[in-house]
N, C-alpha and C positions, 0 to 999 in steps of 0.2 A: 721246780719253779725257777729255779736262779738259772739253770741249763737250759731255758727256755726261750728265758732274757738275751740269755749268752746268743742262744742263735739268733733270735730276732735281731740284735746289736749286729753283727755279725751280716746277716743277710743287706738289711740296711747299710751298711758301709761298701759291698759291696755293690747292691743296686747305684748308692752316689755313685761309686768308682765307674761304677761302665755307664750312670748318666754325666758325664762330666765333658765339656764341647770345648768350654775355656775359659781362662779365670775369673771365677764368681758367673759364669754361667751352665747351669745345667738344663736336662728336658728333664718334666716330669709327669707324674699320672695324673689323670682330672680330680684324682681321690684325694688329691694332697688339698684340695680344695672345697671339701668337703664328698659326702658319698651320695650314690643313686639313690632316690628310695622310692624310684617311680617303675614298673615294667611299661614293658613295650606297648601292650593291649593296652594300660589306663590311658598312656598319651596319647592313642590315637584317636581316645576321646574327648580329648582336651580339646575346649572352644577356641579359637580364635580371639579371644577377649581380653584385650590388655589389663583391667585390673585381676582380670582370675589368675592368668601367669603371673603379673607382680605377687601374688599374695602364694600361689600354692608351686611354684617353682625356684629356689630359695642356692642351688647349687648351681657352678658349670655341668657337673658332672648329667643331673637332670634337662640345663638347656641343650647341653650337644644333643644330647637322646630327642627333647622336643623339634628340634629343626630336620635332624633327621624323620621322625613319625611324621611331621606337618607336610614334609614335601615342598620343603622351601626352596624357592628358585631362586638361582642367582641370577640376577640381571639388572641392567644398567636402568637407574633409575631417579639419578638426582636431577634435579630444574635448573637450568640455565639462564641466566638473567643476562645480557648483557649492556656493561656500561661505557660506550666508547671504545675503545681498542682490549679491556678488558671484559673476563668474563666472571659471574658469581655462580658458584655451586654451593645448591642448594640440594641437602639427603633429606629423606624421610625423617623424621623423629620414630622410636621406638616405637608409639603406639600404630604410629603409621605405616610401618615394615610389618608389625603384626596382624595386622587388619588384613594389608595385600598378601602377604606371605610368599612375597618377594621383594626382591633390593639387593643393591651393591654394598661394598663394604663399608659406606658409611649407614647405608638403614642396617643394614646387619650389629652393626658394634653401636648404635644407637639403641639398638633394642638388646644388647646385652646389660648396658649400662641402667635403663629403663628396669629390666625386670630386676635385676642383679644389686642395684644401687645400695639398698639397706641393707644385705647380707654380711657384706665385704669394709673393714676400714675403710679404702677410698677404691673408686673402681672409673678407671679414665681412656683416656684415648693415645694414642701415640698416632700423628702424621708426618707423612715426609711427600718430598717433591723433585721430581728429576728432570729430566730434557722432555719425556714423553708425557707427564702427567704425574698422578698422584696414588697415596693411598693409604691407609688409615687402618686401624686395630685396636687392640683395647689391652689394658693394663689393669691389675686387679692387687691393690696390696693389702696383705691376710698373715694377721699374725711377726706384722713386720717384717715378709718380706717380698716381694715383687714376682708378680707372673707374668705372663703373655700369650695372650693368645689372640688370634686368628680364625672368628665361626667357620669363615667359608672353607679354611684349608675342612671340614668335618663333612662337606660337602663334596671337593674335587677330589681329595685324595681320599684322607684314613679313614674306612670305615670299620676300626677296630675300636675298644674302649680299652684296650691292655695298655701296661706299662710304654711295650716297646712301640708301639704305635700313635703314642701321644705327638702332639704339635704344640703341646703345652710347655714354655722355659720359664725357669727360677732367674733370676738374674737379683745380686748384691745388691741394686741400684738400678731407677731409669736410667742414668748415663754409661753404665756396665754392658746392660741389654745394646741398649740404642748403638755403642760402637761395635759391639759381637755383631747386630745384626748387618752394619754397613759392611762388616769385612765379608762376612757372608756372601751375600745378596748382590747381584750382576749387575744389578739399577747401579745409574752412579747418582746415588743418592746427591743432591744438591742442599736441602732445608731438612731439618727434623726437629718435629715440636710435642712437646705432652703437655699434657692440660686434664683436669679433670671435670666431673660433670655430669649432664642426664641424656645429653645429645653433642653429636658432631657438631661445632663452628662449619659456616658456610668459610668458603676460600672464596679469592678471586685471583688468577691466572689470566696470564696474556699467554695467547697461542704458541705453541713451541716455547716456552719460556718458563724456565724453571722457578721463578720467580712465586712466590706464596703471600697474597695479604689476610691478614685474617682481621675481625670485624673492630674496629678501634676501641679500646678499652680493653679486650681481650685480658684473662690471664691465663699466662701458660709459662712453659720453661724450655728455651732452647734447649735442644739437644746436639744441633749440627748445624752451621752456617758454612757459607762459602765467601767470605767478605772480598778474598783475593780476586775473583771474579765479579765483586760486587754485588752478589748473591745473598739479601740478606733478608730475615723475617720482616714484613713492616704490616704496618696497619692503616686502617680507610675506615672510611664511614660504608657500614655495608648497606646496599640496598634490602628493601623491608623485601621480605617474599609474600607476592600475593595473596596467593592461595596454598592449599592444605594438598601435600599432595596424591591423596588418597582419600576420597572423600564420605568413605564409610568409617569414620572415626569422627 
């Protein structure tokens, strides 16, 4: 038994060691997040119905597998309002990405937050904003301490559920992740903001313009500003969005 330990201990220190990216950031497996306990055949019977997945989908590990079975499509899908020389984006809510069983990255991480929400301590969003535009993900803190993930990378790239195949990172801290991932990432990221929550905040953007407003009142917690450029999070009164934008919900 204690030889057993040994190795387990053992293996483990190793798995950190070759998941290790940089400091206080590792990749890890969706297991660490809890386990599957769904097969393939039962999801492909799973409704379409936002309370059945809030109540009987409880893991990442089961929503990657769900998006994959549903045949979720990625595609451009938020509302556009605009106000004057700005513009307000407006994503799906969760129940509304799962109805269509399609959306961009903000109905995707919307409906992560949606099914996911009472699982997890706190489970939120992480945005940023550059020259071309924007984009948004989700953050999951479990057990004290910080995930992230990305639905759609489950979609364009990994279609594996292994350790080495994950797009899942540990990170010390939101502010830990959030700089790993600007040195990273070829965006030159301009704004980055977390927040938590049951849906995406609409933004509003002027054209080419790295600029981020998010709705007045708003909480959230910088993560990256650019003041020296004048670059900085600010907030507006945001326009109401009309309508639902998916109307089988």
């Amino acid at each position: 038994m204690a030889m057993m330990e040994m190795l387990r201990e053992a293996r483990s220190q190793i798995i950190r060691k070759l998941s290790y990216l940089s400091e206080g950031v590792y990749f890890v497996s969706p297991e660490e997040l809890g386990e599957q306990h769904y097969h393939k055949q039962e999801m492909y019977q799973f409704p379409r119905d936002p309370n059945y997945l809030n109540k009987n989908i409880n893991t990442v590990t089961d929503l990657i597998l769900y998006v994959r079975t549903s045949f979720f499509q990625p595609r451009m899908g938020d509302l556009r309002l605009r106000e004057g020389e700005m513009i307000w984006h407006f994503n799906r809510t969760g129940p509304e990405t799962i109805c269509a069983n399609k959306g961009n990255c903000g109905g995707i991480s919307s409906m992560l937050a949606y099914i996911l929400q009472d699982n997890y301590e706190e489970v939120g969003f992480i945005a940023f904003t550059d020259q071309i535009g924007g984009h948004v993900f989700n953050y999951i803190k479990h057990q004290n301490k910080y995930y992230f993930i990305d639905l759609l990378n489950y979609l364009y790239a990994s279609k594996s559920m292994e350790h080495y195949s994950t797009m899942i990172y540990q990170g010390d801290s939101l502010q830990t992740y959030a700089d790993y991932y600007r040195k990273k990432t070829r965006k030159d990221i301009k704004i980055m903001v977390s927040y938590s929550g049951d849906q995406v905040l609409p933004i509003g953007r002027f054209h080419q313009k790295p600029l981020m407003f998010l709705p007045e009142g708003s909480q959230y917690h910088v993560l990256h500003e650019s003041p020296q450029e004048g670059i900085v999070v600010r907030e507006k009164t945001v326009y109401q969005c009309p309508e639902q934008l998916n109307n089988c919900v």
